[in-house]
N, C-alpha and C positions, 0 to 999 in steps of 0.2 A: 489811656484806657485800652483794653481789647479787645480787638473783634470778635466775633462771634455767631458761629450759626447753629438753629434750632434745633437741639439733639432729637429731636421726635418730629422731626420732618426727613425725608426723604429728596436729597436732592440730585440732580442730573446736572452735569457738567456743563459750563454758559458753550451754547454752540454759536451766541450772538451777545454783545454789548450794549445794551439800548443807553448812551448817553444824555442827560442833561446838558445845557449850557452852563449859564447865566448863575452864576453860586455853587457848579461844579467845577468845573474848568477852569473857568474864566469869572472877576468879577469886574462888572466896566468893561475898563481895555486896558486890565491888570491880570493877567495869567496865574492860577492859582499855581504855588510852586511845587515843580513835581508833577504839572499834570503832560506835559510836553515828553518829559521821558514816558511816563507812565504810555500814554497813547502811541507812539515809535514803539516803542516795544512789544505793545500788543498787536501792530500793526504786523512789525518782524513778527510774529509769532504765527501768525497768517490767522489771528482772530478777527472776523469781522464786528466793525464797529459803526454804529450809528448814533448821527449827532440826532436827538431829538429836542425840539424847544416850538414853544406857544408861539414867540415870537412871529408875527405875520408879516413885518416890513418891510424884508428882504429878500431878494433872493437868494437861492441856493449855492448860486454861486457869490455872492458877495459874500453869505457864513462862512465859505470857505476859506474866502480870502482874507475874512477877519482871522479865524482861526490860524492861518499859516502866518499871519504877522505878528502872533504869540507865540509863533515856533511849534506850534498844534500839528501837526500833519490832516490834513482834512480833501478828503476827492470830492467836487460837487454832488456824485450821486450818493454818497453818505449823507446828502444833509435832508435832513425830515423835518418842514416846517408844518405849520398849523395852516398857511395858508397851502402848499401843497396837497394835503390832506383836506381843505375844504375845497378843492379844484377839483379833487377826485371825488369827493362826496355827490358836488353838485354834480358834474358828469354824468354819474352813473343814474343820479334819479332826477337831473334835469338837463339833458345833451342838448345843448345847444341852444338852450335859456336866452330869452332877456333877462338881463342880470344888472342891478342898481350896485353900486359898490363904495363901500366905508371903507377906505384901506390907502395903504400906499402902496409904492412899486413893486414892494415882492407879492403881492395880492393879487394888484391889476392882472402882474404880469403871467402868475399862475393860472388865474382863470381865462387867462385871454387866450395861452396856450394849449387849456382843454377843450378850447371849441364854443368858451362860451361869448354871448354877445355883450359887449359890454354895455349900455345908456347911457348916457351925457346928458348934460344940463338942456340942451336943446332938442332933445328926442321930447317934446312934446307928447308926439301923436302915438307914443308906441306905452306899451303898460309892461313895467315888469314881473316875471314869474317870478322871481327869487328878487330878496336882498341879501348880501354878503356884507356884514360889516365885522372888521378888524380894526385894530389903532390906527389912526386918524390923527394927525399933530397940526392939520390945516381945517382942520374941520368947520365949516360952516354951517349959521343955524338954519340958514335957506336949503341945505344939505340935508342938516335933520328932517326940516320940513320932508322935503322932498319923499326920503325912506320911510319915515309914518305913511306918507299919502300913501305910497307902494304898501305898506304892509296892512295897513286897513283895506284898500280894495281887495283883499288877499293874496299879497303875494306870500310865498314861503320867507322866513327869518331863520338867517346861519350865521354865528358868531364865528370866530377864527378861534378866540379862547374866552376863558372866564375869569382870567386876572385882573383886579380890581385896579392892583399898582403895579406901576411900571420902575423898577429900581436903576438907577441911573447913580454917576458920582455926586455925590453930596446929596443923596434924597431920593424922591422918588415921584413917579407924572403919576396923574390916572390914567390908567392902562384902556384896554379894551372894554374889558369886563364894567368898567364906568362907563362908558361910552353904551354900553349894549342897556345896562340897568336902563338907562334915562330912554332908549329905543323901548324897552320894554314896558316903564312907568306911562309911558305916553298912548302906544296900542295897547295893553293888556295881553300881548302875546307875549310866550315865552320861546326864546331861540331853539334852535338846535345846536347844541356846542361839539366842535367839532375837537377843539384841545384838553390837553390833559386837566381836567381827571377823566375827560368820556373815554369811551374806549374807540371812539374813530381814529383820531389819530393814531392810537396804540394798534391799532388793525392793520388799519395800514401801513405800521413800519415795521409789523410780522411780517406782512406780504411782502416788504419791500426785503427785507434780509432774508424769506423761504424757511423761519424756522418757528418753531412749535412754543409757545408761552412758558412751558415748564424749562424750557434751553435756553429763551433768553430774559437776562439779565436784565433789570432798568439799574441805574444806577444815579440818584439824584441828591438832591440839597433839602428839597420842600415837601413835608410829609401831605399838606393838602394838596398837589398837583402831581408828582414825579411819583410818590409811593403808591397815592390813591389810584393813581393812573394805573400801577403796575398792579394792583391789587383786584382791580376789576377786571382785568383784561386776562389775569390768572398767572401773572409774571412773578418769578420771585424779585425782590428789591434789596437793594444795599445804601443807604442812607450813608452819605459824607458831610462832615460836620466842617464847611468850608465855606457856606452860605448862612442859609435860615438859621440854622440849627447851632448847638453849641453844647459841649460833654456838660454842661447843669440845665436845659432845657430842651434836648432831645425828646425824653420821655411824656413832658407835658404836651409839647407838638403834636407827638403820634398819638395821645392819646385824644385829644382835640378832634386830630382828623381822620382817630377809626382807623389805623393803619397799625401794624407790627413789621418793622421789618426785618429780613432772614437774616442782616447783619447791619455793623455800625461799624464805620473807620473813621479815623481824624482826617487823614486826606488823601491825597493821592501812592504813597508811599505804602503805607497799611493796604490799603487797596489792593495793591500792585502783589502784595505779599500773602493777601487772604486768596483774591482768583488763582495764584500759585499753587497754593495747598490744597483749594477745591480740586483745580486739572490734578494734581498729583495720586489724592486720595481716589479719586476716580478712571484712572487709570489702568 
């Protein structure tokens, strides 16, 4: 197939890469081929690139190190998770919170770094402002308990993302977004979602690369999370058919999820040679 962008759009040259993981790059801890060059050389070209992904489990630097053991080139301050983005969220309109937490270590670890208080099982006596829940692979139902208690007495409710599944080799877990539904069936509260498709995450990884939504680029797999992301936030997008997607069901995806994007490549290669021709025409 070939790429292609919107003759009756107006575009500006990517001054930033907003990357996807998880069905762009990489699927599992199988490196989509081609994307290794593709990021090295964007990297040599002195184009700034950011990893962005829902993912909450990790840290920023472990993405990294997963990425470099696919021969990815990746700096830890490239990497933009969802729990990141929910550490600054909370920050900013609850500094320094008691804070309940769903999540594993790149969660804790995030929020623990912006100041907030974390709650244990044994803080009895204290009441949380915030719940923070992200994927959960130990999750306990004394646990759940626990975050209904918090969120009926009123505390605020912050998801990390709204992914239902979580795709893994051979299949797939229930994600976050499972996890948050059943927090939600239980209080009748609806979260705040901090990952893509909201636009907090996509704000904050404006802020974190300094450039303007119409400069930069997302570039994903998944027309309900990566493009819808990019679409609210004002980003143009470019859809690679390496994950979700596939050249006989692209078009039924985006149309599903309300999305067009500025362009479609097979994968890394295509890619490599359409941002090519954009910098060139633009020039």
């Amino acid at each position: 197939m070939n790429s292609f962008l919107h003759q009756n759009k107006e575009y500006q040259a990517p001054e930033a890469l907003l990357f996807d993981l998880d069905g762009t790059l990489y699927r599992g801890n199988e490196p989509i081929p081609g994307a290794d060059r593709l990021i090295s050389g964007l990297q040599s070209s002195g184009v700034p690139c950011l990893f962005v992904t829902n993912n909450s489990t990790r840290t920023s630097s472990e993405v990294a190190e997963h990425l470099k053991l696919m021969g990815i080139p990746a700096k830890e301050e490239a990497i933009v998770t969802s729990a990141l983005a929910a550490a600054y969220y909370v920050q900013k309109h609850y500094p320094g919170a008691d804070t309940y937490v769903i999540g594993e270590n790149g969660l804790r670890a995030a929020l623990t770094e912006a100041g907030l208080v974390i709650l244990e099982e044994h803080d009895t006596d204290r009441r949380a402002a915030i719940v923070v829940q992200g994927l959960d692979r130990k999750l306990t139902y004394d646990r759940i308990t626990t975050a209904v208690k918090y969120i009926l007495d009123g505390a605020a409710f912050v998801q990390t993302n709204p992914d239902r599944l979580l795709p893994v080799d051979g299949g797939f877990l229930p994600g976050a977004g499972s996890l948050g539904a059943m927090l939600q069936a239980a209080t009748g509260i609806e979260p705040i979602v901090i990952g893509k498709p909201s636009t907090i995450l996509m704000d904050y990884s404006l802020q974190i690369s300094g450039t303007t939504p119409d400069r930069s680029w997302v570039i994903g797999d998944n027309p309900y999370t990566d493009l819808a992301a990019a679409r609210n936030a004002g980003c143009p997008s470019i859809l690679v058919l390496t994950g979700l997607c596939t050249a006989d069901n692209w078009q039924e995806h985006c149309a599903a999820a309300e999305v067009s994007p500025d362009a479609v490549c097979e994968g890394p290669e295509q890619l490599e040679r359409l941002l090519n021709e954009l910098w060139i025409s633009k020039s």
